[in-house]
N, C-alpha and C positions, 0 to 999 in steps of 0.2 A: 296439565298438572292439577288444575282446580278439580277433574271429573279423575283424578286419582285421589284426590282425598275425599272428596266425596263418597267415592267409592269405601276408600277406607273408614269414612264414620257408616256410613249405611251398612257395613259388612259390622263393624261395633257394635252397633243399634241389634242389630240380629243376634248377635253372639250374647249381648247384657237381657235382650228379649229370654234369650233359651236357659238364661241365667235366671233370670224371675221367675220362669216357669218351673224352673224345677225347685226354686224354694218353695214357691207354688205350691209341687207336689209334694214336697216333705212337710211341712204344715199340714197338708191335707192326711196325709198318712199319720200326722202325730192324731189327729183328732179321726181319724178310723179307729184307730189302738183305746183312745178315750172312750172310745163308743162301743169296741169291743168289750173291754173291761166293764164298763156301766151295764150291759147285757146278761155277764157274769156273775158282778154282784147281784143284780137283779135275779136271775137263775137260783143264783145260792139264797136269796131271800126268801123267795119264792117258793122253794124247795122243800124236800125233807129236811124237819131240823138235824142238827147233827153237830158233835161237839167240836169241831175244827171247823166250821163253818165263821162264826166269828173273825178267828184268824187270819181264814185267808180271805173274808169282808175285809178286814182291816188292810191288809196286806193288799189288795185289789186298790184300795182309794186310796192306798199312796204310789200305786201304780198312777191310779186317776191324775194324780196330784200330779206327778212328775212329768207325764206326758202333755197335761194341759199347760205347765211354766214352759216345758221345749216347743210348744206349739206358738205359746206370746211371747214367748225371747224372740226364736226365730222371726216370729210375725215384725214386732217391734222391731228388730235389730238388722236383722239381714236382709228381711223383703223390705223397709225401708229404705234402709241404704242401696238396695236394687232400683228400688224407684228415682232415688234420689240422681244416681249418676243414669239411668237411662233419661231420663228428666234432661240433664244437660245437653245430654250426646245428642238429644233430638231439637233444641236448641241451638244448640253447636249447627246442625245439620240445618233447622231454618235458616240462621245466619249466611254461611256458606251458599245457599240457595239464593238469598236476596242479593249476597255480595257476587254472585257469576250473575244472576240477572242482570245489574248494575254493571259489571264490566262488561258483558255482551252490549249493552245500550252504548257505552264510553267506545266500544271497539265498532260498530257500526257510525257513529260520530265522526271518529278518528277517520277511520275507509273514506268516508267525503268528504272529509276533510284535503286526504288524499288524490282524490279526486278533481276537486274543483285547484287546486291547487298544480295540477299536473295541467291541464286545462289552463291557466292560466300562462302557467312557466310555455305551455306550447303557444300563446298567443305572444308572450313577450319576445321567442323567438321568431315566430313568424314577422315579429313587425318588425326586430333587428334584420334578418334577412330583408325585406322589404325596403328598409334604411338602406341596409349596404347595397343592393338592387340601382334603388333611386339617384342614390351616391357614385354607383358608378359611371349608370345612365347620364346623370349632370357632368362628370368629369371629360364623359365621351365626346358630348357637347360642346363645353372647352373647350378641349382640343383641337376641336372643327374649326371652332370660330378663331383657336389660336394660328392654326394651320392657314385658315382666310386670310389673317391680319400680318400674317408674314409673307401672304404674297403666294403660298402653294399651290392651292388649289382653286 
């Protein structure tokens, strides 16, 4: 049971991993796009003047603008909270790892416990058999001597 749920945070841990990574990668794509655009303005700056140039400068850096807040929202909010619960689940997973450690030590204890314990239960019968042996042996003798004193034998 314990190396099934194990199992089942390690398989978690992998799933919230592929989760990070892919906010990961959209973070990284907002600020490609940022970089794009900055290229462009730069291009149109650069450039022949031209009288719609302005405009779409303008229009370009609030492109800027919006892709760099969907890059720190995300950053801040979602790859946070990715970290945040992969964080546990790999705590969670230490935990689990020390508590089977722990019962493995408890369940090797227990076994000779078992052990020495069977071992002994075979020594307490041995010595009852042994008893009833000696007990009978004594009784036999008796008899003998009863068998004598009555004249039998």
């Amino acid at each position: 049971m314990a190396k099934s749920v194990a199992q089942q945070i390690e398989g978690r841990i992998k799933q919230e991993e592929r989760k990070l990574q892919e906010i990961e990668q959209l973070i990284e794509s907002y600020w490609d796009k940022v970089r794009e655009l900055r290229n462009m303005i730069y291009t149109l700056q650069q450039g022949e003047p031209h009288p719609d140039n302005p405009v779409k400068i303008a229009d370009l850096q609030r492109q800027v603008q919006y892709y760099e807040s969907l890059a720190e929202q995300v950053s801040v909010t979602e790859r946070h909270n990715q970290l945040y619960k992969l964080g546990i689940l790999k705590e969670n997973a230490v935990r689990l790892r020390y508590l089977l450690q722990h019962n493995k030590t408890i369940l090797v204890t227990k076994r000779q416990e078992v052990q020495v314990a069977k071992l002994r239960a075979a020594k307490m019968v041995e010595d009852a058999e042994q008893t009833v042996l000696d007990t009978q042996c004594m009784i036999d003798i008796q008899e003998k001597e009863l068998l004598i004193l009555e004249g039998g034998e």
